[in-house]
C-alpha positions in Angstrom: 7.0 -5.0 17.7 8.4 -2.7 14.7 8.8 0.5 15.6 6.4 2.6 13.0 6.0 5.8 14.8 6.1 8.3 12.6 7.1 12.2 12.4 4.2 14.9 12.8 2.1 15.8 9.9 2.3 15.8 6.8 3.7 12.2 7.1 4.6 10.2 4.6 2.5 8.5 1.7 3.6 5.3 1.1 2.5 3.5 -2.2 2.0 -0.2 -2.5 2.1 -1.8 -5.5 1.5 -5.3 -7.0 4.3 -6.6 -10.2 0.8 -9.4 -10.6 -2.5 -10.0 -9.6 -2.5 -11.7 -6.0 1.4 -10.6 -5.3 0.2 -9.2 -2.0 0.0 -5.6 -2.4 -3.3 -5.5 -0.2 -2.1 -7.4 2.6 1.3 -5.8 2.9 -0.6 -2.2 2.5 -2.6 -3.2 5.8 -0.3 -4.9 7.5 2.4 -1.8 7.3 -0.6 0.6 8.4 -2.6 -1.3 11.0 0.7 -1.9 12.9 1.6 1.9 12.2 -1.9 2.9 14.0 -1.1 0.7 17.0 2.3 2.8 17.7 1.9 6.1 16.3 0.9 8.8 18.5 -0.9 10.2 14.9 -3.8 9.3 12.4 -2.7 6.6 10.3 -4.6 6.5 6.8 -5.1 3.3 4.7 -7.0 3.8 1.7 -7.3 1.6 -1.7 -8.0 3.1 -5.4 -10.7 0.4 -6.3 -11.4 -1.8 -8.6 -12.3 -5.2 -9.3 -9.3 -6.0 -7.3 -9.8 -4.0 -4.2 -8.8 -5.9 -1.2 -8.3 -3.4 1.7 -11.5 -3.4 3.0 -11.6 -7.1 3.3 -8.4 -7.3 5.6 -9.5 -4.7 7.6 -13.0 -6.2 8.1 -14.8 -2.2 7.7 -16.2 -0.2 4.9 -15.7 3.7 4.0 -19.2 5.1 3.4 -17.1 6.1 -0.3 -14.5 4.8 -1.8 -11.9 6.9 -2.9 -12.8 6.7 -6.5 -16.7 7.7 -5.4 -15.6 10.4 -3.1 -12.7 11.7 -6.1 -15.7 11.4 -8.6 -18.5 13.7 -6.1 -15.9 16.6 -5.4 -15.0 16.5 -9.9 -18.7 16.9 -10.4 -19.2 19.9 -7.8 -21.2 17.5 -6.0 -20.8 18.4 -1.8 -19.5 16.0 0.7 -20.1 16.1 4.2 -19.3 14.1 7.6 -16.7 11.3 8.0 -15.5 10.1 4.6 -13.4 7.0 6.5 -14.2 4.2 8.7 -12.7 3.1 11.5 -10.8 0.0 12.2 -8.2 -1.1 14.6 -6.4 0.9 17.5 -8.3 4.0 15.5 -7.1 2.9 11.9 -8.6 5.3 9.4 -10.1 3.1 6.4 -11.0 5.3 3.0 -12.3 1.3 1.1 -15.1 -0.2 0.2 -16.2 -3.3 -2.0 -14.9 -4.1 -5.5 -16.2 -1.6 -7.5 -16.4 -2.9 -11.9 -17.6 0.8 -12.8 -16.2 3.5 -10.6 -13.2 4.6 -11.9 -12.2 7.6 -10.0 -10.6 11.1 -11.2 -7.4 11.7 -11.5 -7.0 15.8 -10.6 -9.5 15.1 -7.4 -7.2 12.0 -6.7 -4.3 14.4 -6.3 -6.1 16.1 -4.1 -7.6 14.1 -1.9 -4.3 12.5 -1.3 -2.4 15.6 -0.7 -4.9 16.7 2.1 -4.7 13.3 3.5 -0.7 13.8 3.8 -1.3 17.2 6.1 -3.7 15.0 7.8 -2.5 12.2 8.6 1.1 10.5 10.3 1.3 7.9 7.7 -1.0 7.4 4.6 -1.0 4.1 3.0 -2.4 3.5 -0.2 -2.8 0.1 -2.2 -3.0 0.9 -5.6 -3.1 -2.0 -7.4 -1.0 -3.1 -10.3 -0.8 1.0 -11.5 -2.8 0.2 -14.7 -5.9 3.0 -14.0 -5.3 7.1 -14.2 -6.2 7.0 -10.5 -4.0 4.6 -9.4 -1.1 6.5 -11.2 -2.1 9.8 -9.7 -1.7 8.3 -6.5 2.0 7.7 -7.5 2.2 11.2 -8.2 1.6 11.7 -4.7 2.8 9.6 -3.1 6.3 10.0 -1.5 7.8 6.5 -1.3 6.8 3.5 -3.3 7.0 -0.8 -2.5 6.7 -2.9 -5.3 5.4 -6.0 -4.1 6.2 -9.6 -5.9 6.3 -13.2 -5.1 9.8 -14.0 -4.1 10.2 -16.8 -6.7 11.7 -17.1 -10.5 8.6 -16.6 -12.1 7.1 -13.9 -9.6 11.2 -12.4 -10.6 10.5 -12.6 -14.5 6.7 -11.2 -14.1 8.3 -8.5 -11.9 10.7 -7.7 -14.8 8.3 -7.6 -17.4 6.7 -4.8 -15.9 9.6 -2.8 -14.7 11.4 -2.5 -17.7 8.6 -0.6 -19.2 8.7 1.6 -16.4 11.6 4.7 -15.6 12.6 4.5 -11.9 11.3 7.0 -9.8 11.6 10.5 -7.7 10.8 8.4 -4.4 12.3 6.3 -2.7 11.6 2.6 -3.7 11.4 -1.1 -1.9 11.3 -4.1 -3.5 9.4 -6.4 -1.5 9.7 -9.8 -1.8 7.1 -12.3 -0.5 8.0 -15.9 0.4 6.1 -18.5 -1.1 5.2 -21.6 0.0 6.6 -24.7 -1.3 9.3 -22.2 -2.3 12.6 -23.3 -0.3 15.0 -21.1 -1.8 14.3 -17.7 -2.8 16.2 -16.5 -6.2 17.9 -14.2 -3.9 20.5 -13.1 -6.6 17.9 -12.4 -9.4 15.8 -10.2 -6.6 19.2 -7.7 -5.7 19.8 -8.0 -9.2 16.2 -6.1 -9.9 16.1 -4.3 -6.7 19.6 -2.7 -7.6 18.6 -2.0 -11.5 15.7 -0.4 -10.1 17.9 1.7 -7.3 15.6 0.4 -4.7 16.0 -1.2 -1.7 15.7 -4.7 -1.4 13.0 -6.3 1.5 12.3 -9.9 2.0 9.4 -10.6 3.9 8.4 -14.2 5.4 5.1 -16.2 4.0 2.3 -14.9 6.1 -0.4 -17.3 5.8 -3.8 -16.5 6.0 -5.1 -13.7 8.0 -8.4 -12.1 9.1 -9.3 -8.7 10.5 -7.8 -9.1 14.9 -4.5 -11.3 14.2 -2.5 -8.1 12.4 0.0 -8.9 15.7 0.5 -12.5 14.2 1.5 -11.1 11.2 2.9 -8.3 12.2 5.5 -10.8 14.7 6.3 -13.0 11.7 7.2 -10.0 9.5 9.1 -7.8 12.3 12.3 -7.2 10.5 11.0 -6.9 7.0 8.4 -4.0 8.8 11.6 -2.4 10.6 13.0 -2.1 7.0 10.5 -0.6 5.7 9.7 1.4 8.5 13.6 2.7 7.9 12.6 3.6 4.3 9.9 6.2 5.2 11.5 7.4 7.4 14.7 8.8 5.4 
């Protein structure tokens, strides 16, 4: 299996974000954290920013009793929160998701800070946050200390993937480019990907088609995508 151990708090907070709708950002975001929590000796944190697109709790197969845009909206209103904020899902996972949400949209400053304590808390936080088109989302960015971009490792998913990132400067942190294989795909523009990976500075990770999965076969996937989770794993750790 990769090796994702991780250094003593405060870890890392990785960002994972989708170039387009369905590119795999959720996936990827559990995948990188559930095998993290079955090898790390500390609390591994995967959390989601909502939205209609939220997926995390879905591959992890538990709810958070609040999101992190409910809990980030209670503490901006002064409103107290006790207990557990996370669930609890595989080899002691930490899960801060719920269901879609269509009208919780977060806040940004509370965000910040959430995130921040979660990095003194935590070995690794992972946090999918989307397509980075909500304040909350892009105060997670601000947090966070490495970022994937996550696109479908074909021409179009390349020209989507370009679309977006010319609009937007490279970053602070460390990136990866992850590319996912697509079905019916048999040969990857590889060329066009280094092309973008290098024009973005970032380090380029191909990463096999996964298939479908469901909450208790994260070692399936995790086996197909070994090497691509060894890079990645290399990343955070520089």
């Amino acid at each position: 299996m990769p090796d994702l151990v991780f250094r003593a708090a405060p870890g890392p907070l990785l960002a994972v974000a989708g170039l387009s709708g369905g590119a795999g950002a959720s996936t990827l975001a559990y995948l990188i954290a559930a095998t993290a929590a079955a090898h790390s000796p500390g609390p591994v944190l995967l959390a989601d920013t909502g939205g209609p697109m939220a997926g995390v709790a879905e591959r992890t197969g538990v709810s958070a009793p609040r999101t992190l845009a409910e809990l980030t909206e209670r503490l901006a209103a002064g409103d107290p929160v006790s207990g557990c904020v996370w669930a609890r899902g595989e080899h002691g996972l930490r899960v801060l998701a719920g269901a879609p949400q269509f009208t919780v949209h977060g806040d940004r400053d509370a965000a910040r800070r959430v995130l921040t304590d979660a990095r003194e808390a935590h070995a690794l936080s992972v946090v999918d946050v989307g397509t980075l088109t909500r304040p909350i989302e892009q105060a997670a960015l601000g947090v966070a200390t490495h970022l994937a971009w996550v696109l479908p490792a074909s021409e179009s998913g390349v020209a989507r993937a370009a679309r977006v990132l010319e609009r937007v400067v490279p970053l602070a942190q460390p990136e990866t480019l992850v590319a996912r294989a697509e079905p019916g795909v048999h040969r990857p523009p590889v060329r066009a990907l280094a092309a973008l990976a290098d024009a973005r500075r970032a380090r380029l990770v191909l990463i096999p088609a996964l298939g479908e999965h469901t909450p208790g076969n994260v070692g399936e996937l995790a086996e197909r995508a070994q090497l691509a989770l060894a890079a990645i794993g290399g990343v955070l750790r520089r």
